[in-house]
C-alpha positions as CSV (number, residue, x, y, z in Angstrom):
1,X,5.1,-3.2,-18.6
2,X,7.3,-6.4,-18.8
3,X,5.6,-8.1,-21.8
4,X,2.9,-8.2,-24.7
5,X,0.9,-11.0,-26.2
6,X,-0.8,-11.1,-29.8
7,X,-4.1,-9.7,-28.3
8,X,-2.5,-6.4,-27.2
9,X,-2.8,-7.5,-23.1
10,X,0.1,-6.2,-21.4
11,X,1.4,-7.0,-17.8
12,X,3.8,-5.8,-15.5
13,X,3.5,-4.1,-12.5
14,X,1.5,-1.2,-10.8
15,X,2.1,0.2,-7.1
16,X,4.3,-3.1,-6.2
17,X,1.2,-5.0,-7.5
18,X,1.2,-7.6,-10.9
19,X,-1.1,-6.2,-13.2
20,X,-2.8,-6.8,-16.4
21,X,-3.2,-3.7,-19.1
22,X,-6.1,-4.2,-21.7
23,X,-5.8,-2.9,-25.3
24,X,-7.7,0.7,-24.3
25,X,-4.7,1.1,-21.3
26,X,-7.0,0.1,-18.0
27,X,-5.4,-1.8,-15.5
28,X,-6.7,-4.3,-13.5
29,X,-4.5,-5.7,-10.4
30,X,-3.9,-9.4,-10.7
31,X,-5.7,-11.4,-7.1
32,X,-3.6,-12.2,-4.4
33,X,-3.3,-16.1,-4.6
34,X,-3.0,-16.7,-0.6
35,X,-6.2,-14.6,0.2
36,X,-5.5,-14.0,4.2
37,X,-1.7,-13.3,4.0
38,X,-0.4,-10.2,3.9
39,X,1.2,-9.5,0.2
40,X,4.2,-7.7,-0.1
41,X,4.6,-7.4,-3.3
42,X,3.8,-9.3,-6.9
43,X,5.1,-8.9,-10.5
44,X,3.8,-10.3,-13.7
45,X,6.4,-10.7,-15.8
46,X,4.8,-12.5,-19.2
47,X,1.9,-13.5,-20.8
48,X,1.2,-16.0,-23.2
49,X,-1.7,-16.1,-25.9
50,X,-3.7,-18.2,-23.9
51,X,-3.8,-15.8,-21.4
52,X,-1.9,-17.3,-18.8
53,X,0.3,-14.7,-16.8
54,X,3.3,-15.9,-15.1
55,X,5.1,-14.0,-12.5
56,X,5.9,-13.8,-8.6
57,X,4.3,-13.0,-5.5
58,X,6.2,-12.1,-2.3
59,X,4.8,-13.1,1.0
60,X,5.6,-11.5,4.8
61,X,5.6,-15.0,5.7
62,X,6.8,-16.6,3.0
63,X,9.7,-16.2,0.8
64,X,8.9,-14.9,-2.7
65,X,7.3,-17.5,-5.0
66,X,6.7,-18.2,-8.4
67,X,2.9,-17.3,-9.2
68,X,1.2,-18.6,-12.3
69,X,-2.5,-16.4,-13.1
70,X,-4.9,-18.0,-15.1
């Protein structure tokens, strides 16, 4: 996990995937934000207490981008 925010949802990454932990420990995969491309690989790397999840997102077509989750 690569950060924490003050309602105990953690992020990170799972299988080369960004992912989102609740506060019981289930993971959910963050969407792939260019449905129809082929993902390489994403990473969430914070969260705020909004909820917003920043991170990047690596494309085979596209160099790796940052990738903001809402």
């Amino acid at each position: 996990m690569h950060a924490l925010n003050d309602a105990g949802l953690a992020v990170g990454t799972s299988d080369q995937r960004a992912a989102i932990w609740d506060v019981n420990g289930n993971a959910t995969l963050l969407p792939d934000e260019k449905p129809g491309r082929v993902l390489k690989n994403s990473m969430a790397q914070t969260i705020n207490n909004a909820g917003q999840i920043l991170g990047s997102a690596g494309y085979w077509d596209v160099p790796t981008r940052a990738v903001i989750w809402r």
